[in-house]
ChimeraX commands (.cxc) that place a marker at each C-alpha (Angstrom):
marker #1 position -12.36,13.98,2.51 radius 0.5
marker #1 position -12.99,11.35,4.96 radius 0.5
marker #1 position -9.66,9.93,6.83 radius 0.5
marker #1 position -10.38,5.84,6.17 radius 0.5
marker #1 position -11.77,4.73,9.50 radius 0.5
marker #1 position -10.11,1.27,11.53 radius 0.5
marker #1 position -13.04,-0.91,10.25 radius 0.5
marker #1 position -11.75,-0.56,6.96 radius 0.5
marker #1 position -8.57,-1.91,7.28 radius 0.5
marker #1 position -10.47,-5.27,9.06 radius 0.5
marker #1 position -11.56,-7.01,6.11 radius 0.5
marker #1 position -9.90,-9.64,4.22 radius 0.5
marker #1 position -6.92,-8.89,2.56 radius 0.5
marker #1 position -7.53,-9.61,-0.45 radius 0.5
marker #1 position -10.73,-7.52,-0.54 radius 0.5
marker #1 position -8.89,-4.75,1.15 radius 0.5
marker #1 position -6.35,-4.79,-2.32 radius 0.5
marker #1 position -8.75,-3.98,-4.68 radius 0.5
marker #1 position -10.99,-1.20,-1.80 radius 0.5
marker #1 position -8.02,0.43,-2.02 radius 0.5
marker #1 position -7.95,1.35,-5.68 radius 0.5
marker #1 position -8.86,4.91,-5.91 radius 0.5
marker #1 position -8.22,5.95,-2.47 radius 0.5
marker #1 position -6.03,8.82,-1.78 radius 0.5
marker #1 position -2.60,8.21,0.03 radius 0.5
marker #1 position -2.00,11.83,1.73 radius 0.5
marker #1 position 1.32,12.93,3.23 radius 0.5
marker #1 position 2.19,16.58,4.62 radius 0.5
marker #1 position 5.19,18.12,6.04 radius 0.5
marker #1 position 7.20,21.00,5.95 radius 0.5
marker #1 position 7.63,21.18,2.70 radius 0.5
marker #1 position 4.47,21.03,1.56 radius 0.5
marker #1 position 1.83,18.22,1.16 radius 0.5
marker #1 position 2.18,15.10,-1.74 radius 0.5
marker #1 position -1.06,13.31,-2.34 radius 0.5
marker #1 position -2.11,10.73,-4.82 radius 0.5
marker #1 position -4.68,8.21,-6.16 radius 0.5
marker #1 position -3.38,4.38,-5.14 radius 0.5
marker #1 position -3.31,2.84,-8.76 radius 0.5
marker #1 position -1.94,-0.44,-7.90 radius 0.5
marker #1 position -1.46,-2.91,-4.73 radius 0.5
marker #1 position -0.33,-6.50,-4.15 radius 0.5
marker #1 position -1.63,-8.72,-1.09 radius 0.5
marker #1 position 0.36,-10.47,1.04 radius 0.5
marker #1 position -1.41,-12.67,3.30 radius 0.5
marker #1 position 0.58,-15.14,6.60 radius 0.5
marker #1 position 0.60,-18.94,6.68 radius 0.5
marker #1 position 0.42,-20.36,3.39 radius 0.5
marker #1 position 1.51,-16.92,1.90 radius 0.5
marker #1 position 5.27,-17.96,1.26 radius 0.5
marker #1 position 5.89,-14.55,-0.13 radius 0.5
marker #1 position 4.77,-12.79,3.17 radius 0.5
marker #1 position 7.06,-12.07,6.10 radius 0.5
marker #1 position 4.38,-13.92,8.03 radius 0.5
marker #1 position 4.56,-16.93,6.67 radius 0.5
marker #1 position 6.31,-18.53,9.70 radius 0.5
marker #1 position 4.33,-16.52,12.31 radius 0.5
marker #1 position 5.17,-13.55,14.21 radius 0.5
marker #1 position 8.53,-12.55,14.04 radius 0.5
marker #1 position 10.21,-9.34,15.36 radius 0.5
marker #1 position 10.15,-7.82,11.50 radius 0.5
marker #1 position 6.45,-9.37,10.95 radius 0.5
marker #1 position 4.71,-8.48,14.21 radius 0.5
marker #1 position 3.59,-5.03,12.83 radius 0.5
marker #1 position 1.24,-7.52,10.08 radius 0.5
marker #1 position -0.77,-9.22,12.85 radius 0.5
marker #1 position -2.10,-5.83,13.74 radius 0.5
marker #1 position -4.14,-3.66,14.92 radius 0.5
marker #1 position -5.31,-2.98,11.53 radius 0.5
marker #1 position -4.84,0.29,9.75 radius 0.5
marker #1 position -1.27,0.76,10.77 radius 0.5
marker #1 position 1.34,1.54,8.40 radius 0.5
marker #1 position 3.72,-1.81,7.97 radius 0.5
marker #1 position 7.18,0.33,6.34 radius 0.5
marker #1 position 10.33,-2.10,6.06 radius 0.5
marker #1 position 13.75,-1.79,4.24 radius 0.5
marker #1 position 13.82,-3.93,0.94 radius 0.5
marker #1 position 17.36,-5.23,-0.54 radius 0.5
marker #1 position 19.32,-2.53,1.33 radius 0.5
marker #1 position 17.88,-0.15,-1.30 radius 0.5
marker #1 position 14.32,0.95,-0.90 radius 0.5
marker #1 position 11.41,1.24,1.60 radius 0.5
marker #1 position 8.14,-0.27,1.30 radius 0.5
marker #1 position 4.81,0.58,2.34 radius 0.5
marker #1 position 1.96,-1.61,3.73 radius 0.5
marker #1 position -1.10,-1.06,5.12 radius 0.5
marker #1 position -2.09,-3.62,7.93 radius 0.5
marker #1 position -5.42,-5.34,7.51 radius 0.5
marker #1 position -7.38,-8.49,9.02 radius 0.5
marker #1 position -8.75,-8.25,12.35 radius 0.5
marker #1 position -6.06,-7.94,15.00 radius 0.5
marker #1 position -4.08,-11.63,15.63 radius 0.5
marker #1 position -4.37,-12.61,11.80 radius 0.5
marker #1 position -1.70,-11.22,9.32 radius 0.5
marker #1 position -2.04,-9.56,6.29 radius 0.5
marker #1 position -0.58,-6.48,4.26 radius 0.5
marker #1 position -1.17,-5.01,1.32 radius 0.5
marker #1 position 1.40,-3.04,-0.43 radius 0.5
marker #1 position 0.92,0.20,-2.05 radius 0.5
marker #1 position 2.96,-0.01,-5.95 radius 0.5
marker #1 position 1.80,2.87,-7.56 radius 0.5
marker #1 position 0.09,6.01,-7.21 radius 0.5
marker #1 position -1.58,8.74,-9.56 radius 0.5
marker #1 position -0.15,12.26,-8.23 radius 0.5
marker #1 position -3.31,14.42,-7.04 radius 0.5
marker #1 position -1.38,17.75,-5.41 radius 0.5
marker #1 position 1.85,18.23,-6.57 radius 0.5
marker #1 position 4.19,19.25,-3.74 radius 0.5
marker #1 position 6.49,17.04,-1.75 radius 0.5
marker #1 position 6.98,16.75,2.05 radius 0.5
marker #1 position 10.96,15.77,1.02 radius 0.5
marker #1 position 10.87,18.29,-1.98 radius 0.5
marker #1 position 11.20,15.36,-4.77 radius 0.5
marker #1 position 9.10,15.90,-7.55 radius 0.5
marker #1 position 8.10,12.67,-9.76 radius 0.5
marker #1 position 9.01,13.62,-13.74 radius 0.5
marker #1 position 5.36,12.99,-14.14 radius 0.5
marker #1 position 2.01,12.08,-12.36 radius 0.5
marker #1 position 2.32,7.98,-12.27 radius 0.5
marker #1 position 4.12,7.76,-9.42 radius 0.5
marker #1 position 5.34,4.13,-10.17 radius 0.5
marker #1 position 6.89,1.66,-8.12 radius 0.5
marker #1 position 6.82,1.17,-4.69 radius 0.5
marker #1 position 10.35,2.45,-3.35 radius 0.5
marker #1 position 9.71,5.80,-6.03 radius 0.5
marker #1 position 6.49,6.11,-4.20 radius 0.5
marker #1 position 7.80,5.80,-0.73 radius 0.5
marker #1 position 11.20,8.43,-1.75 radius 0.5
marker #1 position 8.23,10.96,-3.18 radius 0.5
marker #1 position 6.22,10.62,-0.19 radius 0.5
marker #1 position 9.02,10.58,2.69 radius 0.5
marker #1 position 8.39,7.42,3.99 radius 0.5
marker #1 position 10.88,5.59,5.60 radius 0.5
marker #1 position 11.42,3.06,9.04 radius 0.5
marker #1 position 10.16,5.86,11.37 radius 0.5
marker #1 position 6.65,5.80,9.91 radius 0.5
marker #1 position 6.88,2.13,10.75 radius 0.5
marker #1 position 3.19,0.83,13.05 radius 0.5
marker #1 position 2.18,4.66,12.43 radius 0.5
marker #1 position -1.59,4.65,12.87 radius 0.5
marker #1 position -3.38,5.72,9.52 radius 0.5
marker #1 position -6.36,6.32,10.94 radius 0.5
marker #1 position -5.40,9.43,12.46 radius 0.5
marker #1 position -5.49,11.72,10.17 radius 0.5
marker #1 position -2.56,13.59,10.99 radius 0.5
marker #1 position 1.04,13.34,9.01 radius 0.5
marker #1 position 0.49,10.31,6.83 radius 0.5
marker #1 position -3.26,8.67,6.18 radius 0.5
marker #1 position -5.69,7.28,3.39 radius 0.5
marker #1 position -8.93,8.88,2.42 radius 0.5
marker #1 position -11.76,7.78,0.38 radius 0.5
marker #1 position -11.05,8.89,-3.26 radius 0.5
marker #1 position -12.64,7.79,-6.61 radius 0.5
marker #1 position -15.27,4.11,-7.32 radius 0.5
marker #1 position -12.90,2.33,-10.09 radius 0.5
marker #1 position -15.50,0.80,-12.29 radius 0.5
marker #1 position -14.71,-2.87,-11.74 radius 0.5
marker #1 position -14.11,-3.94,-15.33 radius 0.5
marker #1 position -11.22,-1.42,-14.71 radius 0.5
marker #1 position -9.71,-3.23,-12.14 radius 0.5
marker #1 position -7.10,-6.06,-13.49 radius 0.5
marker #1 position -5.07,-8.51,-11.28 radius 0.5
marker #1 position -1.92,-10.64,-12.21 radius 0.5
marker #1 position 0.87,-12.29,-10.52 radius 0.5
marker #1 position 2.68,-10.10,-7.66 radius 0.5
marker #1 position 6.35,-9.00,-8.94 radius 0.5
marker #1 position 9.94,-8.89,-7.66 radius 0.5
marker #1 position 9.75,-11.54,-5.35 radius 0.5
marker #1 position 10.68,-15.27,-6.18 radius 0.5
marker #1 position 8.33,-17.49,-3.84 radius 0.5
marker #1 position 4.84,-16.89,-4.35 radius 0.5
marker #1 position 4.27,-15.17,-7.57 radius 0.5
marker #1 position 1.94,-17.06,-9.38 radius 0.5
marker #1 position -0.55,-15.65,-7.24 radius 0.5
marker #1 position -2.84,-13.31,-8.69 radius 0.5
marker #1 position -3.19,-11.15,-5.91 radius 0.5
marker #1 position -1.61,-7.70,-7.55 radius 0.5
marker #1 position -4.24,-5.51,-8.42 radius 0.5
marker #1 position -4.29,-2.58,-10.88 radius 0.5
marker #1 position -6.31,-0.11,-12.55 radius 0.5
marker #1 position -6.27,0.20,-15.93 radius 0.5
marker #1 position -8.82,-0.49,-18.86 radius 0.5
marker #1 position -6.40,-2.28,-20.88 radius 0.5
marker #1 position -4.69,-4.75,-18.01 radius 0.5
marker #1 position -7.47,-7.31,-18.83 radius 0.5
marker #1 position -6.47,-7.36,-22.41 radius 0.5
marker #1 position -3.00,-8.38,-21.45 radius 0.5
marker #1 position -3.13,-10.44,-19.07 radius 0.5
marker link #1:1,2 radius 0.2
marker link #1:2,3 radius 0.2
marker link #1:3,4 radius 0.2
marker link #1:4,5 radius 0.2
marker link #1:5,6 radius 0.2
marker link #1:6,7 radius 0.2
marker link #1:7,8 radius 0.2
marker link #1:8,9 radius 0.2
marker link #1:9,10 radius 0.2
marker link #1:10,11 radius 0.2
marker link #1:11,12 radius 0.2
marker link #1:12,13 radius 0.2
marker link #1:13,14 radius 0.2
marker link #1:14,15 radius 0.2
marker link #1:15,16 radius 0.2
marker link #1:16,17 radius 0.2
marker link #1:17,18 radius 0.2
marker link #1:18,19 radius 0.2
marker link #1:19,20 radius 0.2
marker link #1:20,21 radius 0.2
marker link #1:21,22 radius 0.2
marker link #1:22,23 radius 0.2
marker link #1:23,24 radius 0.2
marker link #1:24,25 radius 0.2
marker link #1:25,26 radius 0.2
marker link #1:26,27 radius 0.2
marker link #1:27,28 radius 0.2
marker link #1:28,29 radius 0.2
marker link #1:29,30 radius 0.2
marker link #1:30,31 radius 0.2
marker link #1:31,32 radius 0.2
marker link #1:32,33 radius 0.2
marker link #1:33,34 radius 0.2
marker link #1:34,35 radius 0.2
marker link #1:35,36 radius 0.2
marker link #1:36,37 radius 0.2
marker link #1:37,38 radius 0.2
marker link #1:38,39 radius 0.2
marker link #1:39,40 radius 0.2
marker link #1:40,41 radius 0.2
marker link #1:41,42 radius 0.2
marker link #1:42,43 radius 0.2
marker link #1:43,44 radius 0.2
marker link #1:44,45 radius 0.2
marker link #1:45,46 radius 0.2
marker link #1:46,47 radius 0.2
marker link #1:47,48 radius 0.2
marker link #1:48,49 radius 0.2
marker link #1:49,50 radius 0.2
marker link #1:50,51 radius 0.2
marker link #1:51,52 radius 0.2
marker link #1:52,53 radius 0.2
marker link #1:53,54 radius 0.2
marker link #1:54,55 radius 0.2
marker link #1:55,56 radius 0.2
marker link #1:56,57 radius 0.2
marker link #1:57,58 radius 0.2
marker link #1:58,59 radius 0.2
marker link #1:59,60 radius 0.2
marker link #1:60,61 radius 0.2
marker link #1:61,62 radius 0.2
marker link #1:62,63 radius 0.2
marker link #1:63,64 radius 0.2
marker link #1:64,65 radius 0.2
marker link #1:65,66 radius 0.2
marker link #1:66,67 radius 0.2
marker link #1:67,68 radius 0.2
marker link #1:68,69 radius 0.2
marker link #1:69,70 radius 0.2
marker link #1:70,71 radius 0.2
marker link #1:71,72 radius 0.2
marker link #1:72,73 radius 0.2
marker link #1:73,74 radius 0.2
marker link #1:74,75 radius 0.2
marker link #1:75,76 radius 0.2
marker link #1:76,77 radius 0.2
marker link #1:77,78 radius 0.2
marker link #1:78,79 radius 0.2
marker link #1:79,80 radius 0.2
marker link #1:80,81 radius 0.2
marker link #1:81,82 radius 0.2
marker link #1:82,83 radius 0.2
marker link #1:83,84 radius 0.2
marker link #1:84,85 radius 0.2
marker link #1:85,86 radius 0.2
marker link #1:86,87 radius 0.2
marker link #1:87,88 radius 0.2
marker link #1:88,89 radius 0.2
marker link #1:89,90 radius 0.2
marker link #1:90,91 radius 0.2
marker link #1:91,92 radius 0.2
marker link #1:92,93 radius 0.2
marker link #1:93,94 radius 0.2
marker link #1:94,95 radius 0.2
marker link #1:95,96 radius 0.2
marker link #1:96,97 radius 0.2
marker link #1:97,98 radius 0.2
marker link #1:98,99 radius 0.2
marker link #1:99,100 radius 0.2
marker link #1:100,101 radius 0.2
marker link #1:101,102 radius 0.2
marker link #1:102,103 radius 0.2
marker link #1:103,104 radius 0.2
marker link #1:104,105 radius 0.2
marker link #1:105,106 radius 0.2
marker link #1:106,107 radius 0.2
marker link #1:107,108 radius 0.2
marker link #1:108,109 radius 0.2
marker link #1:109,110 radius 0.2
marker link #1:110,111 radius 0.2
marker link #1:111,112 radius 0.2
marker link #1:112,113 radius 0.2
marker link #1:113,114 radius 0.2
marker link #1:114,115 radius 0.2
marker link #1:115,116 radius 0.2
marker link #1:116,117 radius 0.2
marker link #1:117,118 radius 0.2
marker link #1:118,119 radius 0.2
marker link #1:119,120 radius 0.2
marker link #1:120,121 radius 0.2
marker link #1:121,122 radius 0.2
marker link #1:122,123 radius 0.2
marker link #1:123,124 radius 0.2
marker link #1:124,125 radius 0.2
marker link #1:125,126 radius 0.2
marker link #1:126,127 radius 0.2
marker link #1:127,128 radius 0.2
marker link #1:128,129 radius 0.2
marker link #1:129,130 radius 0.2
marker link #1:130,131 radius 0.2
marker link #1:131,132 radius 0.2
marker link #1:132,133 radius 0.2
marker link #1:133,134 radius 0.2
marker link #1:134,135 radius 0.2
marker link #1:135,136 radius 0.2
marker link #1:136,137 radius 0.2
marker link #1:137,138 radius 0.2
marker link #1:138,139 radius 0.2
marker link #1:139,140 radius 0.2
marker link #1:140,141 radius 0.2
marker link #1:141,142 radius 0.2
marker link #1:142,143 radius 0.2
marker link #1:143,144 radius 0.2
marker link #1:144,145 radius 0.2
marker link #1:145,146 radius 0.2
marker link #1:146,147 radius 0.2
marker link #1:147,148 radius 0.2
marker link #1:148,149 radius 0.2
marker link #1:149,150 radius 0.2
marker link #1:150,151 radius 0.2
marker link #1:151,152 radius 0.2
marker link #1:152,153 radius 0.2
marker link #1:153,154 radius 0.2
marker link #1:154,155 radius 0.2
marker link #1:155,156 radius 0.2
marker link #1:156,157 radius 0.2
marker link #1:157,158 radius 0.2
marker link #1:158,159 radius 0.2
marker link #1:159,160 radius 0.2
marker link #1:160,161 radius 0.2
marker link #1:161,162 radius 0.2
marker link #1:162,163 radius 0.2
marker link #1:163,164 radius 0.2
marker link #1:164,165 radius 0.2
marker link #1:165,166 radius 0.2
marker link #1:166,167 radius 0.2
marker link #1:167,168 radius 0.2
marker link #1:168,169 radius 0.2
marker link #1:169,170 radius 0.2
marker link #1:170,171 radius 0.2
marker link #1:171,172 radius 0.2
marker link #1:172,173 radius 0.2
marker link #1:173,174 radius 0.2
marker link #1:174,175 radius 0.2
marker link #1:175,176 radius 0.2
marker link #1:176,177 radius 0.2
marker link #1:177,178 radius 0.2
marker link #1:178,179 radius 0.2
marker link #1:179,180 radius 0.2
marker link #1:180,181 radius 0.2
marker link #1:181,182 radius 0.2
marker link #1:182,183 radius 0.2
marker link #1:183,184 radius 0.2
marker link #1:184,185 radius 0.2
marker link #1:185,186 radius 0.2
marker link #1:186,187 radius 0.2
marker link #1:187,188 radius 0.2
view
């Protein structure tokens, strides 16, 4: 498996939601290795994006999403869970993309938490099953070591739904959350 290079992380965010649908987030430690298939994502974007913690520019919380792309963008949300985004956009213009969900691939956990079944879903499960927290905030994830993204599975594209983003209250009539499943377009 190929680690996902720095070029593709610098394309449009909203491009780089839906690329990363069937990629493989990978995360090793002592404890063993946790890897999965990314199942669903949501975009944030800067200005104009009121959702995004760029919206007013570079702050010391937002810097991390006005790049270098392909770094790891991990914050704390509502005191309860931790995030993760992968930076994209060519360096100086912001955008994230969030990972919600995962499909488990190996099932072994660097923290030793094992998900009650192979959905890994939600992003603060995801990040809890994976060991992510603030330290693996601006790591590179183009390095291939620790915590990275590889190329995985083609989703057909008639698999690929998209739908407001969720849990945030500015912003989410967007349709910039993107899942994979054949019956999301029946739904939405």
């Amino acid at each position: 498996m190929r680690t996902l290079p720095e070029d593709f992380y610098r394309q449009p965010t909203l491009e780089a939601a839906r690329a990363l649908l069937g990629k493989i987030l990978v995360r090793t430690g002592p404890k063993g290795a946790v890897s999965g298939f990314i199942v669903e994502t949501e975009a944030y974007l800067g200005p104009g994006d009121p959702a995004s913690h760029a919206c007013r520019g570079s702050t010391p919380r937002s810097k991390i999403m006005f790049g270098p792309p392909g770094r790891a963008y991990v914050y704390f949300c509502y005191g309860v869970h931790h995030l993760l985004n992968v930076v994209t956009e060519e360096a100086g213009r912001p955008g994230a993309v969030l990972i919600r969900s995962a499909l488990l691939k190996e099932a072994g956990s660097p923290t030793g938490e094992w998900p009650k079944s192979g959905l890994i879903g939600g992003p603060g499960r995801l990040t809890r099953v994976f060991g992510i927290d603030l330290r693996w905030n601006g790591w590179d994830l183009t390095s291939g070591k620790r915590l990275f993204l590889t190329d995985g599975v083609k989703i057909p594209e008639d698999w690929i739904g998209s739908g407001p983003r969720v849990g945030i209250s500015r912003g989410k009539d967007f349709p910039w959350r993107f899942v994979v499943s054949p019956a999301f377009k029946k739904t939405r």
